[in-house]
Each structure stands twice: as structure tokens, then as C-alpha cells.
GUPA-777553 format. One line per 2 residues: number of its first residue (from 1); for each residue x, y, z of C-alpha. Coordinates in Angstrom, 3 decimals, always signed. Example, Ala and Ser with C-alpha at 12.3 -4.5 7.8 and 13.67 -1.06 7.14 Angstrom:
2
1 = +12.300/-4.500/+7.800; +13.670/-1.060/+7.140
END
This chain:
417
1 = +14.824/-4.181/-20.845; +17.598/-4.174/-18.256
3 = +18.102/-6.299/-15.160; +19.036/-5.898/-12.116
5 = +22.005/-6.529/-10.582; +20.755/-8.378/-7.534
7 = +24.126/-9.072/-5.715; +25.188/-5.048/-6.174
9 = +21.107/-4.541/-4.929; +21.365/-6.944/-1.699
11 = +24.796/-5.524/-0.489; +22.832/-2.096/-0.105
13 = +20.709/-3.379/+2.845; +22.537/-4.114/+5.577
15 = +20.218/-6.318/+6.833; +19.779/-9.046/+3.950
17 = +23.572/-9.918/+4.938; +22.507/-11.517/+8.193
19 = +22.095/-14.962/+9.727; +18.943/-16.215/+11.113
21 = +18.155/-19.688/+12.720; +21.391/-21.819/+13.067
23 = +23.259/-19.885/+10.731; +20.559/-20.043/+7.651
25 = +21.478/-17.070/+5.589; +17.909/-14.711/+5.324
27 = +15.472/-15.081/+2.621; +13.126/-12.554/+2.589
29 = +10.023/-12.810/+1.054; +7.479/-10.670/+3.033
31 = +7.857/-6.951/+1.485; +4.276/-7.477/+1.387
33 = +4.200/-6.338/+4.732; +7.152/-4.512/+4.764
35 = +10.101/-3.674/+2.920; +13.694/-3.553/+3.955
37 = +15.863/-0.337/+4.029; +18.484/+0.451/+1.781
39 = +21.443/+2.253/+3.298; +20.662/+5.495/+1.539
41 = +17.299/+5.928/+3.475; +18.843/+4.981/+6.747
43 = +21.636/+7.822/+5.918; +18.831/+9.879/+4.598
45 = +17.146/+9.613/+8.243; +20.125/+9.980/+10.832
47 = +21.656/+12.968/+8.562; +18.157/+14.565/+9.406
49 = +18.816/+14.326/+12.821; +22.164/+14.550/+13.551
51 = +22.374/+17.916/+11.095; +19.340/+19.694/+10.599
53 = +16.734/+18.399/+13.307; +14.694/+21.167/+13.609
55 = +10.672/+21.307/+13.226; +9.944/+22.585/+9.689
57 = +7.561/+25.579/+8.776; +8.363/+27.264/+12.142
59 = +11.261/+29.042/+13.237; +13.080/+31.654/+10.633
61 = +17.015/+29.985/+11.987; +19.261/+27.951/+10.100
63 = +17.951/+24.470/+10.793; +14.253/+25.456/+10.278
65 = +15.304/+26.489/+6.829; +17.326/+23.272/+6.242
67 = +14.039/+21.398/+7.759; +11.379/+23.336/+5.775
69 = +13.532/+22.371/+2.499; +14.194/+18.822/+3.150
71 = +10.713/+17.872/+4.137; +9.171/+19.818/+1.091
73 = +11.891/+18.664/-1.204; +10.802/+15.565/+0.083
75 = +6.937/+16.330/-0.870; +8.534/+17.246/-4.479
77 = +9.974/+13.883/-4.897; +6.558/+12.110/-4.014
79 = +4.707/+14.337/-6.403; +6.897/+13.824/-9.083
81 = +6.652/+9.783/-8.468; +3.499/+9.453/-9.223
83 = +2.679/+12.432/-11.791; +0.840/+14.516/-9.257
85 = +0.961/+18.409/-8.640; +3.709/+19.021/-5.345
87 = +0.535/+20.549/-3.328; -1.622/+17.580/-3.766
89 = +0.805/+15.655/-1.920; -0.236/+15.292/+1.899
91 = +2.144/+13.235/+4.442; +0.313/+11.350/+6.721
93 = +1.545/+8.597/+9.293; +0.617/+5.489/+7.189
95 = -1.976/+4.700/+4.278; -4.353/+3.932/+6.835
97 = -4.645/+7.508/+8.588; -5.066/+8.422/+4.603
99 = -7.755/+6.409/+4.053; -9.643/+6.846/+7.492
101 = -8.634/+10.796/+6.572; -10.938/+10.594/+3.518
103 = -13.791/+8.893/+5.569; -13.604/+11.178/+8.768
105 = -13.726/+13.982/+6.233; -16.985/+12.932/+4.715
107 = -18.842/+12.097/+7.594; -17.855/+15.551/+8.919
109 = -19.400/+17.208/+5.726; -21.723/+19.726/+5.623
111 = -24.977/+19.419/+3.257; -24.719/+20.725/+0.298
113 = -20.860/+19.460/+0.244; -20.228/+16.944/-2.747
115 = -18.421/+14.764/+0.485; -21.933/+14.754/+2.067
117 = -22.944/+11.438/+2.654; -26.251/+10.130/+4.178
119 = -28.790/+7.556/+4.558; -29.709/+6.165/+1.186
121 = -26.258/+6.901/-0.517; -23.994/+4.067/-1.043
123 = -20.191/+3.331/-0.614; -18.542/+0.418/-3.249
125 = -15.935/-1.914/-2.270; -14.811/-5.181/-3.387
127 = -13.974/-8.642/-1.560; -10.845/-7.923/-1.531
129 = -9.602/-5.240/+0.436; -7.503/-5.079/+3.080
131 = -9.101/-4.188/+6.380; -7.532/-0.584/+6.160
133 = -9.847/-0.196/+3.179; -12.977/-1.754/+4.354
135 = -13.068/-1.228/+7.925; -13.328/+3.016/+7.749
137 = -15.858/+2.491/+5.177; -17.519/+0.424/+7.585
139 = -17.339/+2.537/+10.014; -18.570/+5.802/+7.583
141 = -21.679/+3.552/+6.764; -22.652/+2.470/+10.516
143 = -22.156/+6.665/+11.384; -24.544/+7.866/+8.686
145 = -26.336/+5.308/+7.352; -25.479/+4.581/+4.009
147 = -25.853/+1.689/+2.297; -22.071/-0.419/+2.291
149 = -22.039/-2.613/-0.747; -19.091/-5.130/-2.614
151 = -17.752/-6.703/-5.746; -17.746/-10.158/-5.479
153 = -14.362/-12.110/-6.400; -14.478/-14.952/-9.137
155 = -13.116/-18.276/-8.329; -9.764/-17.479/-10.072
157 = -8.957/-14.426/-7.726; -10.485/-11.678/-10.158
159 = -13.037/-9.119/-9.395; -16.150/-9.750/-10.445
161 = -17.538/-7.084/-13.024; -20.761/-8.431/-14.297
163 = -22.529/-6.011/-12.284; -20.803/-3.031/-12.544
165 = -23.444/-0.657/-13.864; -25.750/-1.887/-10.983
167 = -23.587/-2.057/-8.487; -21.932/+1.588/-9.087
169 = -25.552/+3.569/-9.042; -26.954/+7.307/-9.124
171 = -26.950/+6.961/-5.234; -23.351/+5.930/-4.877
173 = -21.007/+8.450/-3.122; -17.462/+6.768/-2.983
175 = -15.973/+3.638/-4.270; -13.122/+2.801/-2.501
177 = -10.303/-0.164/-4.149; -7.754/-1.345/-3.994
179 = -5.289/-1.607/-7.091; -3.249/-5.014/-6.008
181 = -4.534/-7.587/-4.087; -2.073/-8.083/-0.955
183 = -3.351/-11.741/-0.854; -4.015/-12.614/-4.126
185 = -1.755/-10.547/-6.466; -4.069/-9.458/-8.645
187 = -3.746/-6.231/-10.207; -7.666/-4.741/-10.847
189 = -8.631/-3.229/-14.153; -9.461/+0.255/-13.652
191 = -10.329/+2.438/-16.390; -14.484/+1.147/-16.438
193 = -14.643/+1.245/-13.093; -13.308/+4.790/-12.834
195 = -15.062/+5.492/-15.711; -18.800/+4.527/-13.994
197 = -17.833/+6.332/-10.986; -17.505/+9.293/-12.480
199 = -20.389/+8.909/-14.444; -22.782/+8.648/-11.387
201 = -20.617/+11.803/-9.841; -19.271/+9.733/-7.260
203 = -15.503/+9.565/-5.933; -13.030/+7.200/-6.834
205 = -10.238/+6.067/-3.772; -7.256/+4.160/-4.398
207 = -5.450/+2.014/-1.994; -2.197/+1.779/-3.908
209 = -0.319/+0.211/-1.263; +0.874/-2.940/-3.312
211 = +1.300/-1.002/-6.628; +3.413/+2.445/-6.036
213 = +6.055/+0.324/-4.973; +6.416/-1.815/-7.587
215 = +4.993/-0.495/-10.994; +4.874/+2.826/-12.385
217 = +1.408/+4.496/-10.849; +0.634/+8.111/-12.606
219 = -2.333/+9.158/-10.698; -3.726/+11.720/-13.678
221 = -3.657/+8.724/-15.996; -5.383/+6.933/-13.893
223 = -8.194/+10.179/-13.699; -9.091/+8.665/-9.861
225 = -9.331/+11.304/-7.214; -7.543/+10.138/-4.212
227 = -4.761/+7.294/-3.572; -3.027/+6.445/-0.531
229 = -0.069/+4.113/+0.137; +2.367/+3.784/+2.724
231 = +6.543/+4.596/+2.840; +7.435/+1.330/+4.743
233 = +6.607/-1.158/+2.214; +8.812/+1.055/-0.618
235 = +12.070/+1.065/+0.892; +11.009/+4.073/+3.026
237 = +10.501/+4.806/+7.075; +8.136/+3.023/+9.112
239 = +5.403/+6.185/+10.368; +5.155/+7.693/+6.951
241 = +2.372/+7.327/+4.488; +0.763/+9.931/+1.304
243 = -2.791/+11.098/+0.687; -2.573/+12.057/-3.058
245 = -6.228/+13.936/-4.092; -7.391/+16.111/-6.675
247 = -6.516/+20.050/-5.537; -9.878/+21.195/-6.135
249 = -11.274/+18.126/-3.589; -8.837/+18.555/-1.104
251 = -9.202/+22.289/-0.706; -13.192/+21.990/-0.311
253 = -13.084/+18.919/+2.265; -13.019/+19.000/+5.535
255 = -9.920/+18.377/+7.610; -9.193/+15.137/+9.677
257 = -6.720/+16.497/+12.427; -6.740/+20.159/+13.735
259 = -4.416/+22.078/+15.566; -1.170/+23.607/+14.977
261 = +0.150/+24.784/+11.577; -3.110/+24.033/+9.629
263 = -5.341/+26.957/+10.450; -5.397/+30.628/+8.585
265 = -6.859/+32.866/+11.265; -7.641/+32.042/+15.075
267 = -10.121/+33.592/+17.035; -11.132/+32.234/+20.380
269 = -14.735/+31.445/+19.201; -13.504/+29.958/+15.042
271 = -11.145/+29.319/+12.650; -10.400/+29.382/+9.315
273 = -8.118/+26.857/+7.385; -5.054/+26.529/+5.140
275 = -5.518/+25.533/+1.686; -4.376/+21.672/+0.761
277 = -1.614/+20.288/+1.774; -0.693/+22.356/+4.961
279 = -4.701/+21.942/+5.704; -4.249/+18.562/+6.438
281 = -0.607/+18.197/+8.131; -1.014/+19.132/+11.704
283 = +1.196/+19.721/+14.244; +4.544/+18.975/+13.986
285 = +5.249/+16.663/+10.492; +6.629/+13.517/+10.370
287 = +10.042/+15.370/+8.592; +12.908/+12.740/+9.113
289 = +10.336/+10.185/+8.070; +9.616/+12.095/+4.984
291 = +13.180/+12.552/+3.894; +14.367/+9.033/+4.029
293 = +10.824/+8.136/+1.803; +12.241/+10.997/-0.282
295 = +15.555/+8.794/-0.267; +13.721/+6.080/-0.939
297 = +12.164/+7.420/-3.817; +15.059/+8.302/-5.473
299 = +16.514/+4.835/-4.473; +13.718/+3.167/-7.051
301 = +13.512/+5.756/-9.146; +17.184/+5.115/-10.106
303 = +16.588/+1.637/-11.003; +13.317/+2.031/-12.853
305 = +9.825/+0.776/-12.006; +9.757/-0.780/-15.399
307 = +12.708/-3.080/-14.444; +11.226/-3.653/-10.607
309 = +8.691/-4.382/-12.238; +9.772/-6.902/-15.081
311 = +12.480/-8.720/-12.882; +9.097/-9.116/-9.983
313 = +7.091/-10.746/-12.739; +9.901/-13.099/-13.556
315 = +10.561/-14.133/-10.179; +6.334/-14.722/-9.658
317 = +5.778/-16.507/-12.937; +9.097/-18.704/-11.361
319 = +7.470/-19.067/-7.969; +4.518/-20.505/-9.260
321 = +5.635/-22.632/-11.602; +7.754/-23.989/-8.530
323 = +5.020/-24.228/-6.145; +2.282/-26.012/-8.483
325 = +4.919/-29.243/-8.711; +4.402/-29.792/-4.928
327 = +1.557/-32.542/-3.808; -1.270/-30.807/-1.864
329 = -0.605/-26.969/-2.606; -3.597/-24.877/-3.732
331 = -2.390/-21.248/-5.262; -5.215/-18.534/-3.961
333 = -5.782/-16.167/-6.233; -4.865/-15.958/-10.197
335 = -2.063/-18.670/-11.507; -1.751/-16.446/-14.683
337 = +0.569/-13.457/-14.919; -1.789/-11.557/-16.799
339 = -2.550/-8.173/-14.430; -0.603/-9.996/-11.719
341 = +1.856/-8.661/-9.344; +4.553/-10.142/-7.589
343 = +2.646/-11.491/-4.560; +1.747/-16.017/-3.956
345 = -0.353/-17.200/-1.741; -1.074/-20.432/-1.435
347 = -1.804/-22.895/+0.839; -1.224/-27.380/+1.392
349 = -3.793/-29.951/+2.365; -2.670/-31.306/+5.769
351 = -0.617/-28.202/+6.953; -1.564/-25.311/+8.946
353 = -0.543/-22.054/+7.343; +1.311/-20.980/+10.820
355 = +3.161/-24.712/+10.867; +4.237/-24.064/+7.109
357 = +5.387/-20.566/+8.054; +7.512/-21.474/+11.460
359 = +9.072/-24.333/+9.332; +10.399/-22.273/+6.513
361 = +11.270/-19.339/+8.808; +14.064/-22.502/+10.923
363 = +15.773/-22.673/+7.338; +15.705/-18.434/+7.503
365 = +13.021/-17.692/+4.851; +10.615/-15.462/+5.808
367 = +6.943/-15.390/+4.597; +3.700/-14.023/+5.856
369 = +0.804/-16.101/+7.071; -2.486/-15.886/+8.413
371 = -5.573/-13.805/+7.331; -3.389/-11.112/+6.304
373 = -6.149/-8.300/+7.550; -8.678/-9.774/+4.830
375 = -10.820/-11.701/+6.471; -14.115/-11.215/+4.201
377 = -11.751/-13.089/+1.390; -10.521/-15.768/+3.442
379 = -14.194/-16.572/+4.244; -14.415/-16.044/+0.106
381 = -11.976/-18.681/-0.356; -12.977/-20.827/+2.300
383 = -10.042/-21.156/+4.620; -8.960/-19.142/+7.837
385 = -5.312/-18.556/+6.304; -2.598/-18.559/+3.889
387 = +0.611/-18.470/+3.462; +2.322/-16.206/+1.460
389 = +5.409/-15.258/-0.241; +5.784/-11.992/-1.858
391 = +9.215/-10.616/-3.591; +10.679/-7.073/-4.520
393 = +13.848/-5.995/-6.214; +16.369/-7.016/-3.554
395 = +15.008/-10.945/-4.326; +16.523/-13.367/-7.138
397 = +15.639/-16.824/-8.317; +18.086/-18.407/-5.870
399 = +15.266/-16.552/-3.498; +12.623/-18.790/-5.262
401 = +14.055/-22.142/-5.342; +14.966/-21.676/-2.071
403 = +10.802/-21.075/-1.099; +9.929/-24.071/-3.268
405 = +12.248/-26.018/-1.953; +11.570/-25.222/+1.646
407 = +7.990/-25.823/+1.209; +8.498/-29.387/-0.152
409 = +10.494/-30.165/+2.513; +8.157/-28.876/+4.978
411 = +5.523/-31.073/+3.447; +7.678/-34.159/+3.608
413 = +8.456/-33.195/+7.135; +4.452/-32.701/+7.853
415 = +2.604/-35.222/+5.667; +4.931/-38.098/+5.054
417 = +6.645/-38.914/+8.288
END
């Protein structure tokens, strides 16, 4: 397989070139949260603006046309990403309006609707998830009373399966996962639990906001029926994200936003909607946004998920090997690289997460830490915080050693004085 040539990678963001904290050059190891921009996207944006700003889907001038074009070429790029169908392809503002889209949706449902939900059904999640895939379920639950239930996580970071049959039942309605752990790394195993979901008729949601990035997602092979995932953390704009569903779901549920440029006919006393995507993509879109995640796209699709991918898995299985040699480090989460991706968290006996982080951030590496909007698997794990590292393509092993390295000297700095 090829590799990447990091140095040709990093001099594409403009940003990876600067100077933090008495002239430390920057490590970056939080794409986690968010990913930097390469100077394509950035181009991709401004040229939006500065030559055919116009609001796309209205107007029949020059610059509506160049709008309407470059926002659904945009959607076309997307689709094509992840194997879907170009009108099953919904921009929203970030993963989490997708997900909380999906939720809203169902609790608006009329009987008789396969998104009905009510007392006695049951919504599946797992330990896991990030707040923006817990919380709306939550929040569904608490509205209509259905019955919220989890997979446990095993000791080594895994999702607990022993249960599956039970857990996923004739009364469950939704199971909602996510496909990466943003904590722990781990990568989730699929195909049986997609498999039992759709033998109890229930709907499968994917949060696929550590995966699409990184490895190649094809959301027909995967036979789930909705994913969501934001542009920021894959090279994209900030105030972007996708809803990918199934055509024949999206066009039967109900939409989350109303207004402008959704509707089919307008009367003053009803209306009647659009079919899927427009359905969903009120008002004025999110079009400059969308282009530079259509940039984006083409940025990693140029390179090749399967190398991402590879050269990530190198730099993890490095990272841990690094950070198991220091005294006092735990690793959360699996310390195999078997359904792993390219995400460490770890934490050291005697050092606050936040202490670890504002040390290695004065030599100019940044990391994430705290609860990292997963506080059910903190409690799991029984700590109130980690830190942790997590790479992408733009990262090399000099990246690595420099972490390790950092961390021991943090430790010396914090446990041996």
C-alpha cells in the first residue's frame, strides 16, 4: 500500500507551519475534535464568496445558477463518498442537528407511522456514545415514554454483546451507535447488530463521526438506515454536517425544521412537503460550507481512505507502544489494534488530566482532555477524565515521539520533583 508523503501533506495547511508557546513548533493531535483545513477547502470557501455568493435554489440569474451547482455538486461529492444515492444526502449544520433531526422526527410521528414511538417501545444505545448520541435519545424517551436502554462496555473498551438478542427486542424502535469510540478508539462490529435490528423491524442510526473521516464507510454495505457525521473533523468547514437515510425513510418522516424552500404547496391554513432532501434543508443552506466539505472530500479522496487509514493505524499501534513504557499511565480503552482507530486515551497515577494537557500544550502539542462529552463512560471507567491524543493524515511518527516524550517529561516534572 502507499504512504503518505507527510512533509508534501503538512505544507498544505497553513496552519501546521506555526509557532506556539516560546517558539515550540505545533503538534497537533486533537482531530478528534477537529480537524485542520487544507488550503484547497479554504480556497474552496472564499471562491464561493468572492465569485458566486448567491443563495442557491432561488433566483433564475447568473450567480444563483453558479450557487445551485456548487452546493449540489457539492451534495454529489458526499453521496458518492460514502456509496449513497445524491438525494439521500441532506446538509445539516453539524452531526448533532442530524441526529436530534432523526429524534424530533419521531416524536413528531403520527400513529400508524413506522417512526411512531410510545410508551412501552424501547430505544438501544451503548456506554459509549458521545453525548450528541445519547442525550436526544434521552430526551425522545423522557417526551414519550419509552423505555431508554444500553450496551454495557467490557473492561478492555469493547461493547458488550452477550445480550444482544435481549437487549435488541420485538418492542425496540431505534438503536442508535456509534461506529468509533471518540474516547476509546474502538471501532464496533456491526453486521449482528444491524442484523437483530432489522430483525425486530426496528431502525438502525449511525453516528459515524470518527469513521467517515478516516476509513472507507459505504453506507449500503453497511445495510443501516441513517448515519450522520460532521464536515469539521474531515478537513471540511466548521457549520456543516450530513444526514445520510434510506430514500424510502426519509420521504415518509416527518421534517425537523420548516419554512422556506421545503414545502410543495402553501395555503394559509396547511402545507404540503418536498420529497427528501429539499424536505429537510430549510431556509437558506449552508452553501459555502458545503462546497469547501465538497473540497474537502475530494482532498481525501485523492489520497485514499485505505492509505489514511493504514498510515493512522501505524502511527496508533506507535503511540501506544510509546505510552505503555511510561511509569503510572493506564491506556482507556482497547491496547490491541484489532477494530481500532487512530484515537489514545489514557491517563497517569498522580496527574490530573487538565495538568497533563496544559504541560504538553507549553512544548506546543496539542491534545484533548476532560470527559470528552461521555460522561456515562468516564463513570464506566471510573475516572472524571482523560487525556487524549488522536492523529489523522497530516501527523507522522516524529508527531508520536514527540507525545511520548512530552508525557514522560510531564510526569518527571509532576511526580518526581
Amino acid at each position: 500500500m502507499a504512504s503518505l508523503d507527510i512533509s508534501s501533506i503538512k505544507r498544505d495547511f497553513p496552519i501546521l507551519s506555526r509557532k506556539i508557546r516560546e517558539n515550540n513548533r505545533l503538534v497537533y493531535l486533537d482531530s478528534g475534535a477537529t480537524s485542520q483545513k487544507p488550503n484547497s477547502v479554504l480556497d474552496a470557501e472564499r471562491d464561493f464568496y468572492t465569485q458566486h455568493n448567491a443563495a442557491a435554489h432561488r433566483g433564475a440569474h447568473q450567480l444563483a445558477e453558479e450557487a445551485t451547482e456548487l452546493y449540489e455538486g457539492a451534495r454529489e461529492k458526499v453521496a458518492s463518498f460514502i456509496g449513497a444515492d445524491v438525494d439521500e444526502v441532506i446538509f445539516t449544520k453539524s452531526a448533532t442537528e442530524s441526529i436530534n433531526a432523526i429524534a424530533y422526527s419521531m416524536g413528531n410521528a403520527q400513529s400508524g407511522s413506522r417512526f411512531h414511538i410510545s410508551r412501552g417501545d424501547r430505544i438501544v444505545v451503548s456506554e459509549m456514545e458521545h453525548h450528541a448520541n445519547l442525550i436526544p435519545w434521552q430526551e425522545l424517551a423522557r417526551r414519550t415514554g419509552a423505555e431508554l436502554v444500553w450496551f454495557k462496555v467490557t473492561d478492555d473498551g469493547r461493547l458488550d454483546l452477550t445480550n444482544l438478542s435481549e437487549l435488541i427486542n420485538s418492542r425496540t424502535k431505534i438503536v442508535a451507535l456509534t461506529h468509533q469510540s471518540n474516547v476509546l478508539g474502538t471501532i464496533n462490529p456491526l453486521e449482528d447488530i444491524v442484523k437483530r435490528t432489522h430483525e425486530v423491524g426496528a431502525l438502525f442510526v449511525l453516528d459515524a463521526c470518527q469513521s467517515v473521516p478516516h476509513y472507507k464507510v459505504n453506507v449500503k454495505s453497511l445495510d443501516i438506515d441513517f448515519i450522520a457525521f460532521s464536515g469539521h473533523k474531515m478537513l471540511g468547514p466548521t457549520g456543516v454536517g450530513i444526514l445520510w437515510g434510506r430514500k424510502e425513510l426519509l420521504d415518509e418522516m416527518p421534517p425537523f425544521l420548516t419554512g422556506g424552500s421545503m414545502i410543495e404547496t402553501v395555503t394559509m391554513e396547511s402545507a404540503t412537503y418536498l420529497d427528501a432532501p429539499k424536505r429537510f434543508e430549510a431556509g437558506v443552506p449552508n452553501m459555502a460550507q458545503a462546497v469547501g466539505l465538497g473540497a474537502a472530500v475530494d482532498y481525501l479522496s485523492a489520497i485514499g481512505l485505505d492509505v489514511i487509514h493504514s498510515h493512522e493505524t501505524e502511527l496508533t499501534r506507535a503511540a501506544i507502544s510509546g505510552l505503555r513504557t511510561i511509569a503510572g499511565l493506564t491506556i482507556i480503552g482497547p491496547t490491541d489494534m484489532t477494530l481500532r482507530g487512530g484515537v489514545v486515551s489514557f491517563a497517569i497515577e498522580g496527574i490530573h488530566p487538565h495538568d497533563l494537557g496544559q504541560a504538553l500544550d507549553s512544548y506546543g502539542i496539542a491534545v484533548r482532555t476532560g470527559h470528552h462529552c461521555a460522561w456515562p463512560l468516564m463513570r464506566r471507567f471510573k475516572t472524571v477524565a482523560t487525556t487524549r491524543a488522536s492523529f489523522y493524515l497530516y501527523n507522522d511518527l516524529d508527531d508520536v515521539n514527540a507525545l511520548v516524550d512530552g508525557v514522560e517529561r510531564a510526569r518527571k516534572y509532576f511526580v518526581e520533583r
